[in-house]
C-alpha positions in Angstrom: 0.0 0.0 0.0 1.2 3.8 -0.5 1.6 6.0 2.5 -1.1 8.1 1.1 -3.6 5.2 1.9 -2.3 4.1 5.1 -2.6 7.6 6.3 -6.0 8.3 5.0 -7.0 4.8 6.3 -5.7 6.0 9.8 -7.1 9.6 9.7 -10.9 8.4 8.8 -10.4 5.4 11.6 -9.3 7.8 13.9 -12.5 10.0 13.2 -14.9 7.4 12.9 -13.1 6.6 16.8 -14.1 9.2 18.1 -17.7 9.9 16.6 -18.7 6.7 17.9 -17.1 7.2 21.5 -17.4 10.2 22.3 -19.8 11.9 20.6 -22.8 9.3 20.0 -21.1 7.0 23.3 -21.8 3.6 21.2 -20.8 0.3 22.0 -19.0 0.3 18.6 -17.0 3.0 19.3 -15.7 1.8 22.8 -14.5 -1.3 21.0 -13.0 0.4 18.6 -10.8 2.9 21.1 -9.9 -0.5 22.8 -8.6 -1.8 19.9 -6.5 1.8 19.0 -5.3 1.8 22.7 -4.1 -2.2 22.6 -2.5 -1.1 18.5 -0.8 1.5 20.4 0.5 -0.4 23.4 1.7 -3.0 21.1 3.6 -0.7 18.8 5.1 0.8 21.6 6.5 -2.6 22.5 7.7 -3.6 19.2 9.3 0.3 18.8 11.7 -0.8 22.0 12.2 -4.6 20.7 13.8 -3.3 17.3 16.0 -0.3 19.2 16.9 -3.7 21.7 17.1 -5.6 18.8 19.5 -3.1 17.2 21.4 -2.4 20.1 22.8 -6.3 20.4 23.5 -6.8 17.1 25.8 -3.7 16.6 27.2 -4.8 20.3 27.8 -8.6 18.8 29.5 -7.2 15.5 31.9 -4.9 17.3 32.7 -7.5 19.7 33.3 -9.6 16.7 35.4 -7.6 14.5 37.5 -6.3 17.2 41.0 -6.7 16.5 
């Protein structure tokens, strides 16, 4: 996909989010923030895995190629 449509996918889920929650207070749209709160979390997490993840495999080359 382009990042044009994954933005604009984002954007209009985003709005949709928050129609549903907060301004018509749906079941919908409390599923829906609960799935954008659990997206977040998780992207957080894998965000620190890859610097972690980064982190030891520059460590392992130096410590490798140390002469």
């Amino acid at each position: 996909m382009q990042k044009k449509t994954i933005w604009s996918l984002a954007i209009g889920y985003t709005l949709l989010t928050i129609l549903l929650h907060n301004v018509l207070d749906t079941f919908v749209g409390d599923v829906m923030l609960t799935i954008s709160f659990y997206g977040l979390f998780f992207g957080i997490l894998w965000y620190i895995y890859q610097i972690i993840k980064f982190g030891l495999q520059q460590f392992i080359y130096n410590w490798k190629h140390k002469q």
